[in-house]
N, C-alpha and C positions, 0 to 999 in steps of 0.2 A: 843603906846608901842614901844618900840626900841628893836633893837634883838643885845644880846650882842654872840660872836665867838671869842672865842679866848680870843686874847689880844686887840681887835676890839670892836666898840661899834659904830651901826648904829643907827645913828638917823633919821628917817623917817619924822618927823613933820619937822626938820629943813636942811632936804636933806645933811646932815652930818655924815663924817665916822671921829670918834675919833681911834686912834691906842697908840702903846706905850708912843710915846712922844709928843701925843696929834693930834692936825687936819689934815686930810690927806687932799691933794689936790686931787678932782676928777672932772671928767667931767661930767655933766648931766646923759649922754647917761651912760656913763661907772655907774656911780650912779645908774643906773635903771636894767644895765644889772645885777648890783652885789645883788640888791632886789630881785629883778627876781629868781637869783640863788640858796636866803639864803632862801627862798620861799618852795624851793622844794630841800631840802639838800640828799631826799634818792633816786632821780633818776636823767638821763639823763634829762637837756634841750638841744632839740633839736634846731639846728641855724634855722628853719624858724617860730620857736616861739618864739627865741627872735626878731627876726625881726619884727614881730606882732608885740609884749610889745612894743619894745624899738622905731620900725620905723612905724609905722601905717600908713598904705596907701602911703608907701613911698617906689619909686625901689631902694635898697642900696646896692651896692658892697659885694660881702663877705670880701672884703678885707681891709673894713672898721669894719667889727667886728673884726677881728683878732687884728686890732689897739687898739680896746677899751678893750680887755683880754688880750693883753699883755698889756695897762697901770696899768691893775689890777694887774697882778702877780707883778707889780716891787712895787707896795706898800702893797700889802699884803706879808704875811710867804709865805717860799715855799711848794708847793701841797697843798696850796684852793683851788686852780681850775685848775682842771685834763682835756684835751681833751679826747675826745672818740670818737676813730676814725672812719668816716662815717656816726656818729650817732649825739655829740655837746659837751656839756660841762658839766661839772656835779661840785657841791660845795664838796670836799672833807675834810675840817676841821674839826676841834673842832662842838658836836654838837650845832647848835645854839639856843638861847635861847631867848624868849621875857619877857623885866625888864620893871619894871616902868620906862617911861621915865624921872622923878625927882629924879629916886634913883643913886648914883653912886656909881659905880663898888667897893663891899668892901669885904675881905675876913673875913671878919669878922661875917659873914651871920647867922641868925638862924638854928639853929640846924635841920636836915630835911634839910636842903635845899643848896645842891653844890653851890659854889664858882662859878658863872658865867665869872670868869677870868682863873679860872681854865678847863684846855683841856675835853675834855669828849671822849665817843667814844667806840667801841669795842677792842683799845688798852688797855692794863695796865697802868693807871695813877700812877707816884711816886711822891712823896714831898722830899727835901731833906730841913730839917728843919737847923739851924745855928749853923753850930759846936759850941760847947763850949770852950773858951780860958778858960784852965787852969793851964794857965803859972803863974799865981799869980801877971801878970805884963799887969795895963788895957793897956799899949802902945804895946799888943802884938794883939791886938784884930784883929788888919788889916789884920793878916796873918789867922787868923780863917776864918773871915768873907772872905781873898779871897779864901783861899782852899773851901768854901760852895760854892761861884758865880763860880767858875772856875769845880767842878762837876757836878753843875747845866747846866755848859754850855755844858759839854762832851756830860752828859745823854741826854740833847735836839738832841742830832744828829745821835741817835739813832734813827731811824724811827718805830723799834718796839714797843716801849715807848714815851707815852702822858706821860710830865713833867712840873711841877705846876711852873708858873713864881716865881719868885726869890721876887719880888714884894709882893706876896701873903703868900707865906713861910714864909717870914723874920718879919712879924709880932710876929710872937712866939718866937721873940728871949729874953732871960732871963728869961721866961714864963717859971713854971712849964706845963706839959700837959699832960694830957689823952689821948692815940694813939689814940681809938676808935672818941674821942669827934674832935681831932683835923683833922681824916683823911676823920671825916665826913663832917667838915666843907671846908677844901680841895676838896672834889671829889675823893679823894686817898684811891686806895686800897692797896699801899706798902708808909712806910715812910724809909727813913736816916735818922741817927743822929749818932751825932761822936763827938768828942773830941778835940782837940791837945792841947800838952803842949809843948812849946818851950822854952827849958833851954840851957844857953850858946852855944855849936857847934851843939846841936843835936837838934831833933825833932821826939816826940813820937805820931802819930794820929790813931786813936781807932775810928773803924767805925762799924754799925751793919746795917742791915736791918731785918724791922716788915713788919709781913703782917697785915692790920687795922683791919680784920673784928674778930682774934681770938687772937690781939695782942702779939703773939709768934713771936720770931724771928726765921727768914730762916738764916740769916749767921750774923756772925761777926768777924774783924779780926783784928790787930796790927800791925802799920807799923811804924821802930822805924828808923832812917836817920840822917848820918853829916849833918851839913846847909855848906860847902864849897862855893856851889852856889845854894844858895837860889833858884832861877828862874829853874834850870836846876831838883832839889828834888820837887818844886813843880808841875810841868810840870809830871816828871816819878808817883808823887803818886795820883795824879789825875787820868793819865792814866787808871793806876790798879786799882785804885776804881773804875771806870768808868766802865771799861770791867767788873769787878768783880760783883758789883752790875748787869749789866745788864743781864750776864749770870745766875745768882743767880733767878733773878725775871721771867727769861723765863723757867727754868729748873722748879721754882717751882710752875709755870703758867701752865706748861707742863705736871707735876704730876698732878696734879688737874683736869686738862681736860680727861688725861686718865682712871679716876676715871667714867666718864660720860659714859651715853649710849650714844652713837655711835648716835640712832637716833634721840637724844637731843642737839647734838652739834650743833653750828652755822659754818657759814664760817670760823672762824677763829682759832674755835677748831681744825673744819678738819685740818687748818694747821699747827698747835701746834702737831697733831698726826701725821704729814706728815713728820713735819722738824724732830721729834725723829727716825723715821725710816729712814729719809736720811742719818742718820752717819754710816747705814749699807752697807759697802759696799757688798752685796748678793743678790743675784735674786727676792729672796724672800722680804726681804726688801725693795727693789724698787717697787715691784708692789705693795706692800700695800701700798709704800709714796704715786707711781700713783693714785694710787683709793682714797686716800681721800681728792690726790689735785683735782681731777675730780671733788670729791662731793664739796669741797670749791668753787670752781667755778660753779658749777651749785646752788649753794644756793646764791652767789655777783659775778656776769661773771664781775665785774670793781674793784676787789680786784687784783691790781697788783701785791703782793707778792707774791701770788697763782700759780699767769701766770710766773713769773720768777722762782719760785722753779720747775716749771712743767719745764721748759725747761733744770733745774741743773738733773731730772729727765730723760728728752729723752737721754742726755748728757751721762749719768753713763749706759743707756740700751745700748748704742754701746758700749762703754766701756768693758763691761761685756758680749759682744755677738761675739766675734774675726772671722770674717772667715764671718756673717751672711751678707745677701741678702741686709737688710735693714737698714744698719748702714746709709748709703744715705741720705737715709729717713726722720731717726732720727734727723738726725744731721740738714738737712731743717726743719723740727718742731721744734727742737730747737730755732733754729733762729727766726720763728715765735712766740711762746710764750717769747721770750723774746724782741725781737721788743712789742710787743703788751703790755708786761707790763709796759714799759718806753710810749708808747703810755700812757697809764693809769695813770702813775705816774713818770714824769722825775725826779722827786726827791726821787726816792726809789733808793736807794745803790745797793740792792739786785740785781732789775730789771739791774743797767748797771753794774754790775759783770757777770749776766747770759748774755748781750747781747755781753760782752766781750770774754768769754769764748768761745761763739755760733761761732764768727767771726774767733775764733784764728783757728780754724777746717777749715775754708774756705781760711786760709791764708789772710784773709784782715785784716795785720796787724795794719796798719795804724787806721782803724776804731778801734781796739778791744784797741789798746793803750790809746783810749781817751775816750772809757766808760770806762777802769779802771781809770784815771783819775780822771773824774768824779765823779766817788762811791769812791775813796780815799778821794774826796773833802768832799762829801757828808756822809760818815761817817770816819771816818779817826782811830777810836777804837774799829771796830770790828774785833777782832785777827783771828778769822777764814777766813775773808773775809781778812785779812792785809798778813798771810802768803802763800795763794792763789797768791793772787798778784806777790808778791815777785817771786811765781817762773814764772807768766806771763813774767814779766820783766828779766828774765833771760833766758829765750827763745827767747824776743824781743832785748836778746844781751845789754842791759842795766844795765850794772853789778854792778859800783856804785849805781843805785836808786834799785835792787834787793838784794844789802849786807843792804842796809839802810833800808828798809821792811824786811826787815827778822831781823832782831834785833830789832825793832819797834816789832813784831810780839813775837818776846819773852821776851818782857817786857809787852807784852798786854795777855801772857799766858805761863808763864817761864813753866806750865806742859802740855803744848797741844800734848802729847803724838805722836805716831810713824809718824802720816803722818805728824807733824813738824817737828821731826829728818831727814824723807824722801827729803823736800822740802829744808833744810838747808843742805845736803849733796847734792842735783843737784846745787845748785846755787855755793857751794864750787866746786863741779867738774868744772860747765863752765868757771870759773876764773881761773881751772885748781891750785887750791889747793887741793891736791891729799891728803895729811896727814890728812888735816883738815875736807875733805870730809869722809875719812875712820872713824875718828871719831863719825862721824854724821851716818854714814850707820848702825855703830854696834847698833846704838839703834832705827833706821829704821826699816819700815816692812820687816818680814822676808819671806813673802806669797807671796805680791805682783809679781808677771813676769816683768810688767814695772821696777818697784825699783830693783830689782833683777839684772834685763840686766845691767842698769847703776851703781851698785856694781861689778858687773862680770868687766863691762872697765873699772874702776878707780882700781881693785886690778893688772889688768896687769899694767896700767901705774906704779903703785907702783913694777912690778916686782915680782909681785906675782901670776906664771900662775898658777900653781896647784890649788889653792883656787879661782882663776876667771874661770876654765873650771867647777869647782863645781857648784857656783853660774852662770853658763851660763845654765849649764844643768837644774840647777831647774827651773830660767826660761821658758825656755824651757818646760820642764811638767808641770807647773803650766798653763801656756798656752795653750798645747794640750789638757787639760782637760776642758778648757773654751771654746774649739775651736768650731765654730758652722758652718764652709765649709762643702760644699757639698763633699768634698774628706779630706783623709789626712792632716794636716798641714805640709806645707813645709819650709824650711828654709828662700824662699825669699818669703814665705808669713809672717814669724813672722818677715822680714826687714820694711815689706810694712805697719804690724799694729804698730811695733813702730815706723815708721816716722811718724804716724799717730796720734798718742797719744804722742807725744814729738813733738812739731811745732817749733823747731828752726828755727829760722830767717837766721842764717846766716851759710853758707856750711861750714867754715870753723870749725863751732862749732859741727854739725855735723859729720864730717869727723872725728873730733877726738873724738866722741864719739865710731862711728862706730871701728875705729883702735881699740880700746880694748877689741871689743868681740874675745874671742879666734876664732882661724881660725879652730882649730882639734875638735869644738866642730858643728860648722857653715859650713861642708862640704856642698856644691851642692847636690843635689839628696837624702842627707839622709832624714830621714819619721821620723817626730814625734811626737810622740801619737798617731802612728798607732795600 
C-alpha cells in the first residue's frame, strides 16, 4: 500500500515520493526518516528512535539528522514536520492515508470516501469550486479561471484553514453539482462558488459560501469594479474575498462549537471558544480565554496556535493589571508560550505575531521586527493580524511600511471597528499628521486610558488644550480604576505604564508624544484614583 498526505504520494514498494509536479528527489535515510514519521502522524518521534529505524547499530551525530529533516522540509509544504523541542519530531500534515498502490490519486473517488489529495485534519477543510464566466464571451474565461487559482492561493495561507488543491476542485468545472455530493467527495465541510461577468470597463463578481453538511449558505456578497488596471482590481478583490471567506468560516465554525458541551469539545474547539473571548478586552474575558487555552493544551500540549494565543493572553493580563506585582512575570510567559509555539510550528503566523509582540515588551526590537516579518510572509491577509502590525511598525519608527499595513489592513477589513480607527490615528500621530490623526480618534475608543492619552497629545498639538486636559483627565480615571499598586496611582506611575505599553523605538518619537500631555493636568505629587 502507499500512503498518500497531502499533495504527496509515498511509495514504499518503489522507495519513492511523488509530489505536485511529480518525483521528489530523496535520500535513502531521509526516505525512511519521512516512513518512520507518516507511521506514527499522532505523536512525537523521539531522535533516538529514529536513530534506531534509520541508523541500526550505528554511532551517528545529531547533527546529521538535523541534515536529513531539513532536506525534508525544503521538499515537502510547510509544517509537515514540526520540531519538539527536547523531545523530536512529530509529522504535522494533512491526515495521511493508505491507497492502493495501482490506484492514482483521483478526485473523482466513490462516494464515502475523501479525496486522498485532499487536506484532512481537525482544521475546517474548503473547496473553492471555478467561478463561472458569465461574460457571454468564452475568451474571458482566463480572468475567471484566475480570480478561482489566485483565491485558492490566498485561502491556502491561512493556517486556520485546510484548502482542497486547485487540481482537485477544478474538475467540476461546467458541472452541474450537488453541495452535499460534491463536498463529500472533496473532504469539504465549506464550498465557494461565484461568478464574474466582465463587460467592457467594468467587472461584476458574486461570491457565496455553503456549509456542505446542511447545504445553507453562511454569506454571500457582490463586488461590482472599473477594470483601469486589471492586475491592481484583481489583487484588492481577492484580497477581500479571502479575508471575508475566512472570517466568515471561523465565525461560523465558532457558533457551532459554542453550541457544544464544554466537556465534548476537542483541542481545537477549546480554541474556537478561547479566540471569541479574546476580543474581550475585560478581566473576565480573559480568564475564561485562559482556561480554555489551558484545557486546548492539555487535551494536544503540540497544538501551536493554543501556545501562542496563551501568550496574546498573558499579554492582555498585564495590560489590564496597571500598577500589579506580576506584570514581570507575565510578560516572561509570554515570551515562553510564544517561543514554544514557533518551536511547534514555524509556520504558524500566529505563533510569530505573539512572539513579536512578547519581544516588543523586552525592547528586543530587532528580533520582534523579523517574527512580524515573518507572519506578514506567512500569512499576509489576516486583517486583524495586518493592522496590529502596522502599528508594530510605527513604534519600530517605520513609517512608510506602517501607512502601507494600515491601508492593506483596511482593504482586508474596511469595518474592523474602534481598535482600527485607534491604530490608524497613532500611526497618523507618529508621522505627525495631527488633522488626519483627529479624524481617526473620533471614531477610536472612547474607554480606552492608552488611546485616550494619545488623543489628549494630538488635541494640544492641534491647539486645542481645553479638550486635551478633558481627554487627559479621563485617562487618567480610566486608569486609576484598573490600577492594581500597592498604593495610589501617581502621575509618574501612569508615565512609567505608558511607556510601557507604547514601546517606541525612537526618543524623538516619544518626546513628542509626551510634549502633549497637558502639564495642569500631569502635576507631580497629585493622586489619582485615590
Amino acid at each position: 500500500m502507499d500512503i498518500q498526505f497531502g499533495n504527496y504520494r509515498l511509495k514504499r514498494a518503489e522507495r519513492l515520493l511523488l509530489g505536485p509536479e511529480g518525483p521528489v528527489e530523496l535520500s535513502a535515510r531521509s526516505f525512511d526518516i519521512l516512513v518512520t514519521l507518516l507511521a506514527k502522524p499522532e505523536r512525537v518521534v523521539s531522535k533516538s528512535e529514529l536513530f534506531d529505524v534509520v541508523w541500526p547499530n550505528l554511532v551517528v551525530e545529531e547533527n546529521t539528522l538535523q541534515v536529513h529533516i531539513s532536506a525534508l522540509r525544503k521538499v515537502l509544504a510547510p509544517g509537515m514536520i514540526a520540531t519538539v523541542h527536547g523531545r523530536g519530531y512529530k509529522y504535522s500534515g494533512p491526515r495521511p492515508l493508505e491507497v492502493d498502490a495501482d490506484k492514482p490519486g483521483d478526485p473523482s473517488l466513490p462516494r464515502g470516501r475523501a479525496d486522498p489529495m485532499a487536506p484532512t485534519g481537525h482544521k475546517p477543510v474548503i473547496a473553492v469550486l471555478p467561478f463561472v464566466n458569465v461574460s457571454g464571451d468564452a475568451e474571458q474565461e482566463y480572468f475567471s479561471d484566475g480570480i478561482t487559482e489566485d483565491i485558492i492561493v490566498a485561502l491556502s495561507r491561512y493556517r486556520p484553514l485546510n484548502v482542497v488543491s486547485r487540481h482537485s476542485s477544478s474538475c467540476f468545472k461546467g458541472v452541474a453539482v450537488d453541495v452535499r455530493e460534491v463536498a463529500e467527495k472533496l473532504g469539504a465541510q465549506y464550498l465557494v462558488e461565484g461568478s464574474v461577468r466582465k463587460v467592457g470597463g467594468g467587472v461584476r463578481i458574486t461570491a457565496q459560501l455553503l456549509e456542505a453538511a446542511t447545504a445553507s449558505h453562511v454569506w454571500a456578497d457582490r463586488y461590482d469594479r472599473m477594470l483601469d488596471d486589471v492586475l491592481a482590481v484583481q489583487d484588492e478583490l481577492v484580497r477581500r474575498l479571502a479575508s471575508t471567506i475566512v472570517g466568515h468560516v471561523e465565525m461560523h465554525t465558532d457558533s457551532r462549537a459554542r453550541t457544544k458541551a464544554t466537556e465534548s469539545l476537542d483541542a481545537y474547539d477549546c480554541w474556537l471558544r478561547a479566540n471569541h473571548g479574546s476580543v474581550l478586552w475585560t478581566p473576565e474575558g480573559n480568564l475564561a480565554c485562559q482556561r480554555f487555552l489551558e484545557q486546548a493544551i492539555k487535551r494536544d500540549p503540540l497544538f501551536a496556535r493554543a501556545h501562542a494565543s496563551l501568550a496574546f493572553c498573558h499579554i492582555r493580563t498585564a495590560t489590564m493589571n496597571p500598577g500589579s506585582e506580576q506584570i514581570a512575570a507575565l510578560h516572561r510567559a509570554a515570551v515562553l508560550s510564544a517561543e514554544h509555539a514557533v518551536r511547534l510550528d514555524a509556520f504558524e503566523a500566529r505563533a510569530r505575531n505573539a512572539l513579536g509582540w512578547s519581544q516588543m515588551y523586552f525592547r528586543e526590537f530587532e528580533r520582534a521586527r523579523s517574527e512580524f516579518m515573518q507572519a506578514a510572509a506567512l500569512n499576509p491577509n489576516d486583517g486583524s493580524a495586518c493592522i496590529d502590525r502596522a502599528l508594530a511598525l510605527a513604534f519600530l519608527g517605520e513609517q512608510d511600511a506602517a501607512d502601507e499595513t494600515a491601508e492593506i489592513a483596511a482593504v482586508l477589513n474596511p469595518l474592523g471597528g474602534e481598535w482600527y480607527w485607534s491604530v490608524r490615528a497613532m500611526v497618523h500621530f507618529v508621522a505627525r499628521r495631527h488633522d488626519a490623526a483627529e479624524a481617526c480618534f473620533m471614531l477610536a475608543s472612547r474607554d480606552s486610558p492608552d488611546v485616550s492619552a494619545w488623543h489628549a497629545s494630538n488635541l494640544t498639538h492641534l491647539g486645542r488644550h481645553r479638550q486635551a486636559e478633558d481627554r487627559m483627565r479621563h485617562s487618567l480615571e480610566r486608569l486609576g480604576l484598573q490600577w492594581r499598586g500597592t498604593s495610589p496611582m501617581q502621575p509618574q506611575d501612569f508615565l512609567g505604564w505608558f511607556r510601557h505599553v507604547n514601546m517606541l523605538r525612537r526618543d524623538e518619537d516619544w518626546d513628542h508624544l509626551v510634549a502633549g500631555f497637558p502639564k495642569d493636568v500631569l502635576l507631580p505629587g497629585d493622586r489619582v484614583g485615590a
